[in-house]
Phi, psi and omega in degrees: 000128192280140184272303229219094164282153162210193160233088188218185138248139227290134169242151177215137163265140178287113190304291213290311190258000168060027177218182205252141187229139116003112164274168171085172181252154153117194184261105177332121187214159185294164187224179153249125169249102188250145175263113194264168167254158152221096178317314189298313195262343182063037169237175190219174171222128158279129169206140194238114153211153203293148203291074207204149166302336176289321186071081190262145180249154207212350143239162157195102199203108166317127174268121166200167208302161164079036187257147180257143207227162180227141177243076198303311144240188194308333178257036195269314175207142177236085174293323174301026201238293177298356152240035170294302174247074199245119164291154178278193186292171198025037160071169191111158182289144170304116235264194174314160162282138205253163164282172204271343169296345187272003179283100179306163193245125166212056156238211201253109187334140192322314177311315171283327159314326198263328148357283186305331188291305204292000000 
């Protein structure tokens, strides 16, 4: 069951080289991205695929707790709220809701964020 539709474009960032890339090959175009559900199982997914006659897909990602994510500003996305009631891995009741500090970071620091600004 589709949650969530949006129109937007997918970036994915590079560690190694400290910037944000186009996903997918070929020339940066808008994607449709939906967050599906699946109620039996309790899980969710993320899928992106570019708004093109290829329809090329540019995420496909199981959403579950601890999944790590970059949250580049304050709007960029509010993800904890849907992981909240996600068990955690190997099953079992789900713990408290953690505070929103609690989302690894694997982009680019609050500093470099601001770097990038200037």
């Amino acid at each position: 069951m589709v949650v969530c539709t949006s129109r937007a474009k997918v970036m994915l960032y590079d560690d190694s080289n400290k910037q944000w890339l186009p996903a997918g090959t070929g020339p940066q175009a808008f994607s449709r991205v939906q967050i599906y559900h699946n109620p039996t199982a309790n899980s969710f997914r993320v899928v992106g695929r570019k708004m093109q006659p290829d329809q090329q897909v540019v995420i496909n990602c199981a959403i579950v707790r601890g999944i790590k994510y970059n949250q580049a500003t304050p709007n960029f996305h509010q993800l904890t709220p849907a992981l909240s009631p996600l068990p955690p891995p190997g099953g079992g009741p789900p713990p408290p809701p953690a505070p929103a500090a609690w989302a690894s970071q694997n982009g680019p620091s609050p500093e470099e964020v601001e770097q990038h600004k200037r």
